[in-house]
C-alpha positions as CSV (number, residue, x, y, z in Angstrom):
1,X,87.0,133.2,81.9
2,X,87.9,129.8,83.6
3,X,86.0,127.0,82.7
4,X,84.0,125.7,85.8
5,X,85.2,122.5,87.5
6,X,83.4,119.8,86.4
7,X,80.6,118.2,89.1
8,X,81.7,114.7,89.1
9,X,85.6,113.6,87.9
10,X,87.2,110.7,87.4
11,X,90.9,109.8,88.0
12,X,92.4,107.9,84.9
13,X,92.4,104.8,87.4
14,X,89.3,105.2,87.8
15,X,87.5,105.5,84.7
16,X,90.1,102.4,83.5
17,X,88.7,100.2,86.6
18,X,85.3,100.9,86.0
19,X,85.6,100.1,82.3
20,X,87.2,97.0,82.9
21,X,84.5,95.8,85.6
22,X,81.4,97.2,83.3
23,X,82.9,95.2,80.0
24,X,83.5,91.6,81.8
25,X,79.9,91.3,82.4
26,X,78.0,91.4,79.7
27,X,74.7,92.0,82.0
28,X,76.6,95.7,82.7
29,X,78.0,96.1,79.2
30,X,77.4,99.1,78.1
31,X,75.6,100.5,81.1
32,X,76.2,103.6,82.9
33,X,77.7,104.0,86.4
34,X,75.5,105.1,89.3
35,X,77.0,107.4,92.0
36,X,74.9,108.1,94.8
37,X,74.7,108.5,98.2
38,X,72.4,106.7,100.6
39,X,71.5,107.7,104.4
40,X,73.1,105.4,107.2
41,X,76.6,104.7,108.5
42,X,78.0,105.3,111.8
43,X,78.6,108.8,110.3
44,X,75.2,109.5,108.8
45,X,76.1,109.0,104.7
46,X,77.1,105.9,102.6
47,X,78.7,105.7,99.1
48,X,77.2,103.0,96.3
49,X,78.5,102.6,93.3
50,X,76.9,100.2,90.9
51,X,75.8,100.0,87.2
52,X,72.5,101.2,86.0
53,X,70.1,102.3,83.6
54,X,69.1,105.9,83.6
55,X,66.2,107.9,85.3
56,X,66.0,110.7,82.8
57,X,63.0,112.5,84.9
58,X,65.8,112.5,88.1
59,X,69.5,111.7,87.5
60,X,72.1,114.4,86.2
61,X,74.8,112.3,83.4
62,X,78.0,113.2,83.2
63,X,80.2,111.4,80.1
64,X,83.8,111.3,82.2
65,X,86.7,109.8,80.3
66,X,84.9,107.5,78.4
67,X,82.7,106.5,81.2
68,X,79.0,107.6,81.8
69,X,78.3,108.7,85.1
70,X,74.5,109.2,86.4
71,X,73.6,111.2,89.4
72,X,70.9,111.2,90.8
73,X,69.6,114.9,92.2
74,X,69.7,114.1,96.1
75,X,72.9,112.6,95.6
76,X,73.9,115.4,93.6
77,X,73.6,117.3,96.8
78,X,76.6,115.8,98.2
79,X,78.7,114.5,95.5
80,X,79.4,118.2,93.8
81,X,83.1,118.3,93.1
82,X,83.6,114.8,94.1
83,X,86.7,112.6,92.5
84,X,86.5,109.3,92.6
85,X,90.0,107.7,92.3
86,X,91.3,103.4,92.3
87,X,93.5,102.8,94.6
88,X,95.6,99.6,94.1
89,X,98.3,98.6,96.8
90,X,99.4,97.3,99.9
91,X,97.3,99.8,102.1
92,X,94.2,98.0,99.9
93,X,92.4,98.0,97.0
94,X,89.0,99.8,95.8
95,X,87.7,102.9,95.3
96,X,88.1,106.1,97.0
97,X,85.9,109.1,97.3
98,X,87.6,112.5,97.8
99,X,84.5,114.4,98.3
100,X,85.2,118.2,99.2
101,X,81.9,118.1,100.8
102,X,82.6,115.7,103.8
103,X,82.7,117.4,107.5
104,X,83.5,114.1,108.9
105,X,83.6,110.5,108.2
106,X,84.0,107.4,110.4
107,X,86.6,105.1,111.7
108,X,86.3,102.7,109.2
109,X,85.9,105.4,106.1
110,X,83.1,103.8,104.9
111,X,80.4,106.7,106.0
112,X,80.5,110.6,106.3
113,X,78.9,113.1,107.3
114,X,78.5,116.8,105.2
């Protein structure tokens, strides 16, 4: 039997990129990264990404190549079988969401809806 896919991934970028921001601060060192999902947006959904200290009564943790993620359940909702990826060129930098969830999402990518 297959494993099942994993809730929440992480490209290698990623998890690199996140390391690398959490470790130059030492007011994030150490501290897990929160992935949620907020109402709002042209589209009806926003993405946050930010580091955090847990909620153990509320968030799901995921430990993703060397990187703690926390979840919270709500956000949990809509982030199932979400990769987050770092995307570093001439087309621009930051972080992408490729959520399999998303029906729709805005002009400016920066909302969806599900």
């Amino acid at each position: 039997m297959d494993d099942p896919k994993p809730l929440i991934t992480l490209t290698d970028k990623a998890a690199a990129k996140i390391l690398e921001l959490r470790d130059a601060d030492e007011k994030t060192r150490g501290k897990p990264l929160r992935m949620c999902v907020h109402g709002g947006g042209c589209s009806g959904f926003t993405y946050d990404l930010y580091f955090d200290d847990p909620k153990p009564d509320i968030d799901q943790v995921f430990d993703v190549k060397g990187v703690t993620v926390l979840v919270d359940s709500m956000s949990l909702m809509y982030l199932a079988g979400t990769e987050l990826d770092y995307l570093d060129g001439l087309n621009g930098t930051g972080f992408e969401f490729n959520n399999p969830n998303v029906k729709s999402t805005c002009g400016c990518g920066s909302s969806f809806s599900a």
